[in-house]
N, C-alpha and C positions, 0 to 999 in steps of 0.2 A: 037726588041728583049728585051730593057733594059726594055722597055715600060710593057710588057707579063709579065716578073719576079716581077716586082713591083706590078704588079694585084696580086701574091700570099702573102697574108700578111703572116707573118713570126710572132708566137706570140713566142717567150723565157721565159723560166724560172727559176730564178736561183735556183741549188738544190747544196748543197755542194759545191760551190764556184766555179761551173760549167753550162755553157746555157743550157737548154734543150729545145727541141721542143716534144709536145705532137703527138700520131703516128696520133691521131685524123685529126690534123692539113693538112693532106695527101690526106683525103679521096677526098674532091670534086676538089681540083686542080688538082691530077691525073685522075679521074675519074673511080675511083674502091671505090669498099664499104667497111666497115670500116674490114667487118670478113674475106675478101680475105687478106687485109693486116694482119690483127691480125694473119693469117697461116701463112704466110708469113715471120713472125717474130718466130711463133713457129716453123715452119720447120726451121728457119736457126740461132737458139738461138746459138747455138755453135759459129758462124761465129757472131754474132753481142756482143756476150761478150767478144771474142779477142778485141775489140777493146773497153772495159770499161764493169765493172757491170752496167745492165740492170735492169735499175729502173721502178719502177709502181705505178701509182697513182691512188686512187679510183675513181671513173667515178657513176655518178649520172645513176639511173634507166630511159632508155630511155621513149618515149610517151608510148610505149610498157606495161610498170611496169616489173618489174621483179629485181631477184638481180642485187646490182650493182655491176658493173664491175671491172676492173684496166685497165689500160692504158697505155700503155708502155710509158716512158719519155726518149725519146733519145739524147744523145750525139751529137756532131756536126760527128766526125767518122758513129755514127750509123745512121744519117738520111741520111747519103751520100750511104752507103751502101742502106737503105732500097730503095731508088729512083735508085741509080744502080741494084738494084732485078727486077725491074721493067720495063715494054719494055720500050725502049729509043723512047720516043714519042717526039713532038715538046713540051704541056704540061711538061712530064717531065726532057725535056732539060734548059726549065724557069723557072721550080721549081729547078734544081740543081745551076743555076744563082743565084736564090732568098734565095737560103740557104746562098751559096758562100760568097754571101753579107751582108746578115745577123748575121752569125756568125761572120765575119768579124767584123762588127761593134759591136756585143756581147764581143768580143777578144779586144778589143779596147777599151772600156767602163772599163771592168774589170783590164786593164792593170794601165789605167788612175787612177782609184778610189787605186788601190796598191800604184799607186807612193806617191799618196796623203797620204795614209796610212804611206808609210816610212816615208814621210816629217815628218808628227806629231812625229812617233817616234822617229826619230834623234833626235825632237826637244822636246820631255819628256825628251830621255837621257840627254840632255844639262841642260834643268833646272833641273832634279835629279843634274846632277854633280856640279850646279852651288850651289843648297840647301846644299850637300853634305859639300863643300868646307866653304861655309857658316856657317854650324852647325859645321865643325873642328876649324873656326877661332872665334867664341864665345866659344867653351867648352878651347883653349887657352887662349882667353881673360879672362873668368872663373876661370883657373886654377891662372893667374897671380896674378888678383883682391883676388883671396882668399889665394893667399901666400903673398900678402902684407899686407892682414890683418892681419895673423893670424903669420904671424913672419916678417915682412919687418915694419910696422906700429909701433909694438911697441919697436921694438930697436928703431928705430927714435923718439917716443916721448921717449924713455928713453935717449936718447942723448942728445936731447931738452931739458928734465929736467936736466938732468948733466951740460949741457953750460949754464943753468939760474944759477945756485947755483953755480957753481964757478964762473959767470960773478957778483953775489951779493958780494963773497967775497971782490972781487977785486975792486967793488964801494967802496966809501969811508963813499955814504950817504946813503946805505942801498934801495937804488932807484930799485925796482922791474919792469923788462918792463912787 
């Protein structure tokens, strides 16, 4: 059984930070053509947009020529539906397995790649706070350096000057240090 579902390749695509599978992807493992499904999905748009906006991608001009198409891009919700619309064949019992597992692992991939996401972020927030802290203890540093120049610096060498010249007085032999 696991054997059948793995013969359906399962292709994903991320759109808005959500898997999709193309309806295309449908046609030859169930075994219907691609325009019975395409009604398919037009008869039952109401029921397949409850479960998410219904995206469409444009679709190249078949061997045929003619305009190109759209293509429905569905949801993990709407490709369960659409294989539910459909007689429950053996086919489409190993195609609903091959979804099951594939969005699984779609859901899984994206959950992974998020955490990773947070990590980095935690760890921007950390160096932001650590820069943060960093730039408050230089603009102190800053402030200190420039109030000991600009008034701490010169009362001390004015003090300095003052204990030379009364230290001269008080020589006897006029000894300058």
């Amino acid at each position: 059984m696991g054997e059948k579902a793995s013969q359906f390749p399962v292709v994903m695509q991320q759109q808005d930070d959500e898997p999709r599978i193309s309806l295309a992807h449908f046609v030859d493992p169930l075994g219907v053509d691609y325009k019975s499904l395409g009604q398919l999905v037009r008869d039952h748009r109401e029921r397949f947009e409850v479960l998410g906006v219904l995206r469409f991608e444009n679709a190249k001009p078949g061997r045929e020529g003619g305009r190109p198409g759209k293509v429905p891009m569905l949801t993990e919700d709407q490709a369960y539906l659409l294989v539910a619309l459909t007689r429950n064949t053996e086919k489409a019992a190993d195609i609903k397995l091959a979804l099951t597992m594939a969005f699984r692992d779609a859901r899984h991939a994206i959950n992974s790649s998020v955490l990773i996401d947070r990590n980095l972020w935690n760890h921007a927030i950390a160096v932001e706070r650590d820069s943060a802290a960093a730039e408050a203890r230089a603009q102190l540093a800053g402030t200190i350096l420039s109030n000991y120049r600009h008034h701490e610096k010169p009362r001390v060498l004015k003090a300095i000057a003052d204990l030379r010249e009364a230290l001269q007085l008080v020589l006897p032999w006029g000894h300058k240090p």
